[in-house]
N, C-alpha and C positions, 0 to 999 in steps of 0.2 A: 243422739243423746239417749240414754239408757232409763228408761220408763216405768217407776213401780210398779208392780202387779197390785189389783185390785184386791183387796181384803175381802172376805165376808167373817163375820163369828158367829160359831154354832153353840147353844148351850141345851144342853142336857143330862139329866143327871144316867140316863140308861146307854152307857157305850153302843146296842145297837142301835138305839134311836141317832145317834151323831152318825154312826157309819152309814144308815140309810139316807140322812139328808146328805152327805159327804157324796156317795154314788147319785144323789138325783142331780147335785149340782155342779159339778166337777166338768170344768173346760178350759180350754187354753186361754192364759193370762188372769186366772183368778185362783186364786189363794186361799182355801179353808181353814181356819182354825179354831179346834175343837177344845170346848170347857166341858166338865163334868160336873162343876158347882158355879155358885155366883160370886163366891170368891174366886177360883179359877179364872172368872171371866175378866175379873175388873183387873187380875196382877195383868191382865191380854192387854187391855184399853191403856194401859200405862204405859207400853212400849209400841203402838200398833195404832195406826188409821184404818178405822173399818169402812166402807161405806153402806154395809147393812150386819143388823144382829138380828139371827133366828132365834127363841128364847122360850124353851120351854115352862108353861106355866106352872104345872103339880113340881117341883124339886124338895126334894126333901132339904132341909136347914131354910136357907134363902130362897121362895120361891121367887116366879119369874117376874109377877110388877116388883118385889120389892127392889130386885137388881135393876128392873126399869125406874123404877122411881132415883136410886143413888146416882145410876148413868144421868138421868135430866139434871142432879144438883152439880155437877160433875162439869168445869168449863171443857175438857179435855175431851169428852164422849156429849154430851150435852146433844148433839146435830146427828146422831148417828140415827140411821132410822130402824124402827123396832118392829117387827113382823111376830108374833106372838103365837107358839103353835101348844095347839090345847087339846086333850081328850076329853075333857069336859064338856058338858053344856054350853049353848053358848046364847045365855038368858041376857036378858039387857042389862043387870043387875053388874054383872063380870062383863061384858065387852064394856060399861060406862068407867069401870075401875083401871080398865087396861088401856083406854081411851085416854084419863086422867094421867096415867103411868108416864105416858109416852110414844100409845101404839100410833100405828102409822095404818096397821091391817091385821087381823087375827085369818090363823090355814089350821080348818078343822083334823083334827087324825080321824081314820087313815087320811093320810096326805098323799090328794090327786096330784102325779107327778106334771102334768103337765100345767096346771095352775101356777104351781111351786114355779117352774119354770119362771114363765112368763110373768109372774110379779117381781123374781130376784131379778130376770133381767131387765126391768123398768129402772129400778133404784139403781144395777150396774149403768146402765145407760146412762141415769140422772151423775152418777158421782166424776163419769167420764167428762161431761159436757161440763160441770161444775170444775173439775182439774185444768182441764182443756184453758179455759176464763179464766183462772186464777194465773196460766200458766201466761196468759193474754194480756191479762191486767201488768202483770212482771217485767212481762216485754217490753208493755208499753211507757211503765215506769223508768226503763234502761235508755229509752229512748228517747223520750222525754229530757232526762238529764243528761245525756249526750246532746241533744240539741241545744238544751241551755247552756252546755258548755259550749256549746259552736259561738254561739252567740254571742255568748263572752268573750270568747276569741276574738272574734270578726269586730267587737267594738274594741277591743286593745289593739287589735290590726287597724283599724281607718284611726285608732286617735294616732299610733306611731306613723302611719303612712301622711296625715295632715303635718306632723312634727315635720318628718323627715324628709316632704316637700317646702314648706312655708320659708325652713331657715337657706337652703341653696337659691331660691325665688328672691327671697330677699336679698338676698348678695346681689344677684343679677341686677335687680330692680334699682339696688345702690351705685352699683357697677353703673350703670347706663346712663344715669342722671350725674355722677360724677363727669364720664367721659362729654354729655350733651353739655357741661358748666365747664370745661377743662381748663384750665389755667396754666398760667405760666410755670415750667418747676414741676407741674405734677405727673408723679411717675406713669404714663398710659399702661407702657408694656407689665406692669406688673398687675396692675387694677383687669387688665386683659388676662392673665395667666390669673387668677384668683378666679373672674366669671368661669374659665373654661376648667378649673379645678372643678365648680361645682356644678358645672353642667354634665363634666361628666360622672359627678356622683347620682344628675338625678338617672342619666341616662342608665348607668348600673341597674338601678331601682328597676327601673324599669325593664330591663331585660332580663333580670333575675324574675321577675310577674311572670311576663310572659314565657319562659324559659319552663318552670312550675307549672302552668295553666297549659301547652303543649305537651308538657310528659303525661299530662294525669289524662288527656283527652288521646292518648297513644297517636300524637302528630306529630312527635319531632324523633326523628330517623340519624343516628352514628353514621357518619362517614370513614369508616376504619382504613385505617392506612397501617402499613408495617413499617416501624419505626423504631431509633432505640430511644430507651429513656434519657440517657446524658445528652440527646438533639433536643428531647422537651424539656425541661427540666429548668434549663435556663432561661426561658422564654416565659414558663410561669414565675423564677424569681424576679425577670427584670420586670413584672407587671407590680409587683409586692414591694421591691425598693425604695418608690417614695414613702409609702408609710413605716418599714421600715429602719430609713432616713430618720425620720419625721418624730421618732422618737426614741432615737439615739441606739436602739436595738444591735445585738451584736448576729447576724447570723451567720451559723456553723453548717456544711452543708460534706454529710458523710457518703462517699459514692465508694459503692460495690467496685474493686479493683474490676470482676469478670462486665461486659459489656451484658447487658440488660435488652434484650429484642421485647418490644408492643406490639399487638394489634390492637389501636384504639384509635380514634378520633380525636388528631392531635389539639382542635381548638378547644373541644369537653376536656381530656385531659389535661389540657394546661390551668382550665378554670375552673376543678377539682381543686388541683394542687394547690394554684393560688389564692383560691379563698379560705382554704383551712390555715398557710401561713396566713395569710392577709386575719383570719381570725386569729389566729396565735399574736400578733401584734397589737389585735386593739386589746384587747385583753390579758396584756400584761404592761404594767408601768415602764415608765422611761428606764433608758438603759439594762432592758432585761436583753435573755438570753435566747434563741431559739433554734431548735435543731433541726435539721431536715436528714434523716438517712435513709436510703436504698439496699436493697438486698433481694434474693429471693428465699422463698422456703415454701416445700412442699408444692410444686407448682405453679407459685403465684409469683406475680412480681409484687415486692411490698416497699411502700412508699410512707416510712414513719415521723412525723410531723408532733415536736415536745415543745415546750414552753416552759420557763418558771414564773411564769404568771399569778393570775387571782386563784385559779383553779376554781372548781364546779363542785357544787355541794351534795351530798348523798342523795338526798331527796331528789335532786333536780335532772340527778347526770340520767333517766330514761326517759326524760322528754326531750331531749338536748337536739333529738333527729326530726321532734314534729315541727309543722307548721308556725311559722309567727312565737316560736319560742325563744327565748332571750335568756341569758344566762343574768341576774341581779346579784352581785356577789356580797352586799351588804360593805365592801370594801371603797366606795368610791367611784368602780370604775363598772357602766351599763352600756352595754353594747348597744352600738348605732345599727345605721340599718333597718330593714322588718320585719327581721330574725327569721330569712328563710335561706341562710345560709349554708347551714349544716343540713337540712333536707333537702337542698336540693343536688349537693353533694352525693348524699346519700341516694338520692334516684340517678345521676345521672354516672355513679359505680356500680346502683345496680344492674343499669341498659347493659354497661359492660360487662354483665356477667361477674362482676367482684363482691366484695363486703367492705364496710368500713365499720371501723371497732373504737368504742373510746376505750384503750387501753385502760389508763387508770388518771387519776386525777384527786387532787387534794385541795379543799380551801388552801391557801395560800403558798401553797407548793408547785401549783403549775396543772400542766394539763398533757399527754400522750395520746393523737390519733396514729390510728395503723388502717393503710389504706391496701386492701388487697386484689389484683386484677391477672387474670389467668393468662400464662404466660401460652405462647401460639404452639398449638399442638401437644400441651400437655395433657389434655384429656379429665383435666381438673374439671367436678362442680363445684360451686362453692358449697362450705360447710357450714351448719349455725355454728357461731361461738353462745356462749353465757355472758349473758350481761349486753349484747346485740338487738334491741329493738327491733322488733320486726316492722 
C-alpha cells in the first residue's frame, strides 16, 4: 500500500532563508513546501497535512504569531506543531506571545544546523507513530465489523441449522411412535419411505458441513479419473429427479453433438452438478423450466445450468457464493437448507482448477450458472470473469 510522504511547511518571507531551511532539511520521504507570506501558507494548509510548520516571526504584512494564532482557530491546521524561527531577541516578553500563539519551540538565527535537525526529526517521528495508530485504530475498526458480521452470520447459521434439523427429527420421532402404535390398514411402507426421505436430507446437511470444513482445513484430496461428461451427467440428473418430479418441473438437457473428455473426480463432479440443478428447482415454482447444456469454449468444458425461476436480486447476486447465504426473493419461495450450497460448489470447482459464473439473473426471470473446468491437456488457467466473486 502506497504511503504519504511526510509534509513539513516553511514560511518565510526572504526566498533565501526557505532555501537554506529547504538544504538543512531535505531527506528521503519528506516533503518541503515553501510559503513566502502568511497567506501563501494558509491557501498550503487548505489542501495539505503538515506534520510540522517552521514559521518565521519578522514577515512583513502578516507576521509569524499572527499566522500562528489563525492556524490554532483553524480546525483543519489547529494540531500542526509550530517551531517559530526568529532573529530577534528572545526576551520573555515574545517567547510568552509565541508560546500563547501556539509554539511548541522557538530556533534562534543563525540556525545550528544540527539542532534544526534533530527537533524536525522528533515531531517527523511523532507524526509517523501518530499515522502508524490512526492507521491501527482503522484496522481495527475493519475488523471489528467483520467480526460482527461473523457473528451475525454464525447466529442465522445455528437458527437455520436448529430449523433445518428439528423439522426431519420430528418426522422421525412421528414415524417411530406411528410404526410402535401400528394398526390395522395403516400404510408401514410409506411412513418408512417418508422417515428415510428425511433422514436422508439430515444426512445431506451434514455432509455438505463436513465437506466445507475439510476444503477449508486443505483435507479433502480429488480422486481424478478421465472420464467423458455424457457417463456423468446422468448420474447427477438421476440424483435431482425426485425433486424435480416433486414439482412438476420440465427438464431440457442440451448435449454437445462432439463427446466432451474430463479429468475430474467423478463423485465431486456429479455433486457440483447436482446441487446447482437441485438449486435451480427449489427456486423456481411448480411446473417451471430448467435447462442443462454442455459445450466447450476456449479450453474449458462448460456445463450451463438456467432456470425461469424467482431469480436473485442485484444487491444479493455477490454474496450468492459466500457461506450460510440464502437467496429471500421476497416472492414466497426461501431456500431450504444452510445455504452452503453454492459455496461449496464453488470450492470444490475451484480444486478442479475451474470457475463458476452467475451468468445473469433477473427478479422474476430465472437464473443462469456457467460452470467451467479445463478440459485435459489444454494448458488452459483459468481467467477472472466480472462479476465473479472471488
Amino acid at each position: 500500500m502506497m504511503v504519504d510522504p511526510v509534509k513539513f511547511l516553511l514560511v518565510d518571507d526572504l526566498p533565501g532563508n526557505l532555501l537554506a531551511l529547504e538544504a538543512l532539511l531535505r531527506r528521503d520521504g519528506l516533503v518541503l513546501h515553501k510559503a513566502g507570506s502568511g497567506e501563501e501558507a494558509l491557501e498550503l494548509m487548505l489542501h495539505n497535512e503538515y506534520a510540522l510548520a517552521l514559521l518565521d516571526v519578522q514577515m512583513a504584512g502578516m507576521d509569524g504569531f499572527e499566522l500562528a494564532e489563525i492556524m490554532r482557530a483553524n480546525e483543519r491546521s489547529r494540531h500542526v506543531p509550530i517551531i517559530f524561527v526568529t532573529a530577534g531577541t528572545a526576551d520573555a516578553s515574545r517567547r510568552f506571545r509565541g508560546y500563547e500563539a501556539g509554539a511548541v519551540d522557538f530556533i534562534q538565527k543563525p540556525i545550528e544546523a544540527d539542532v534544526l535537525r534533530s527537533k524536525a526529526n522528533v515531531f517527523l517521528d511523532l507524526y509517523q507513530q501518530r499515522r502508524q495508530l490512526v492507521a491501527q485504530r482503522d484496522e481495527m475498526a475493519l475488523l471489528t465489523a467483520a467480526l460482527q458480521a461473523a457473528d451475525r452470520q454464525k447466529n442465522r447459521f445455528l437458527a437455520v441449522l436448529a430449523h433445518e434439523l428439528r423439522n426431519p427429527i420430528a418426522v422421525l420421532s412421528s414415524g417411530l411412535n406411528i410404526l410402535d402404535r401400528a394398526k390395522e390398514g395403516m400404510d408401514a411402507d410409506q411412513v418408512r419411505a417418508t422417515m428415510r426421505q428425511n433422514l436422508a436430507h439430515v444426512t445431506r446437511l451434514v455432509d455438505d458441513l463436513l465437506d466445507i470444513n475439510r476444503i477449508e482445513q486443505g483435507k479433502i484430496s480429488l480422486r481424478k479419473e478421465t472420464r467423458q461428461l455424457e457417463q456423468l451427467l446422468p448420474l447427477a440428473l438421476e440424483l435431482v429427479m425426485p425433486a424435480i418430479a416433486a414439482a412438476n418441473h420440465q427438464l431440457l438437457v442440451e448435449d454437445q453433438a462432439e463427446a466432451i473428455t474430463l479429468d475430474v473426480d467423478p463423485a465431486r463432479f456429479v455433486q457440483i452438478v447436482s446441487n446447482l440443478i437441485g438449486n435451480a428447482a427449489r427456486y423456481t415454482p411448480r411446473n417451471g423450466e430448467i435447462r442443462v447444456r454442455t459445450g466447450t469454449k476456449r479450453g474449458f468444458a462448460v456445463i450451463e445450468i438456467s432456470d425461469n425461476g424467482v431469480g436473485i436480486a442485484p444487491d444479493h447476486q455477490a454474496r450468492i457464493f459466500e457461506m450460510f447465504e440464502q437467496s429471500d426473493t421476497g416472492l414466497g419461495i426461501v431456500g431450504d437448507g444452510l445455504g452452503i450450497g453454492l459455496a461449496l460448489v464453488k470450492q470444490l470447482v475451484e480444486l478442479h482448477g475451474g470457475e463458476i459464473e452467475l451468468q445473469k439473473s433477473l427478479p422474476g426471470e430465472g437464473s443462469t450458472f456457467e460452470v467451467r473446468l479445463p478440459l485435459p491437456g489444454s494448458g488452459e488457467a483459468p481467467r477472472p470473469h466480472a462479476g465473479v466473486p472471488a
